[in-house]
N, C-alpha and C positions, 0 to 999 in steps of 0.2 A: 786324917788328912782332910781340910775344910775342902771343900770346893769355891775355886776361885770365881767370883760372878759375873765378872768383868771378861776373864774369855769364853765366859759360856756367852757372854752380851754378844760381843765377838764374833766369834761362830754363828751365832744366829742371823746377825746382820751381813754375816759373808755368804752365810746359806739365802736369804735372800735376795741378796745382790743375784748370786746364780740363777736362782729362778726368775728374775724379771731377764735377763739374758736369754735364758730358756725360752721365755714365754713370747718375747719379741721375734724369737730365731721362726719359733712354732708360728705367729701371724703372717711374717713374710712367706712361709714352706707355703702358707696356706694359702696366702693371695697367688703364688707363682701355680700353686694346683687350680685355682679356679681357673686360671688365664689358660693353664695349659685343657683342661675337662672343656674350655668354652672353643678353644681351636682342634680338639677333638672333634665335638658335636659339628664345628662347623666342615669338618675335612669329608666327616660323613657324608651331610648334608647334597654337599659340593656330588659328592660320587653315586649320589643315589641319583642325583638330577641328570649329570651324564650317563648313566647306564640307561635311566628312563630312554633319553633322548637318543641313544644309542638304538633302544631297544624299536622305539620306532622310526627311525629312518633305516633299519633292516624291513620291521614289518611293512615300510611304504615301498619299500626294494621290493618285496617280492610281491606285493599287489600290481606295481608296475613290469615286473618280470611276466606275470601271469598272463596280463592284459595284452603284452605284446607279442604275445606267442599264440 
């Protein structure tokens, strides 16, 4: 039984089609992960600066507690 070369051609060009599909699906996954890892970093960012600022208007609380007693 010869093999026909034409849907092997076929096949290859359909297996290709797939993977440029693939490979665009995988660029986009990738840009929406960096966007999402950069609103991460930022969310951190954001909560360390309020705890900071948290953290000393407690410590100037009790400097002024201190003083007043």
């Amino acid at each position: 039984m010869p093999i026909d070369i034409e849907s092997l051609k076929s096949e290859r060009d359909r297996l290709k089609s797939q993977l440029r599909d693939v490979e665009t699906k995988q660029r986009t996954l990738e840009t929406e992960l960096k966007a999402l890892r950069q609103s991460e970093i930022r969310s951190k960012r954001e909560i360390e600066a309020l705890s900071t600022l948290i953290e000393l208007n407690e410590s100037r609380g009790d400097v002024l507690e201190s003083t007043n007693t």
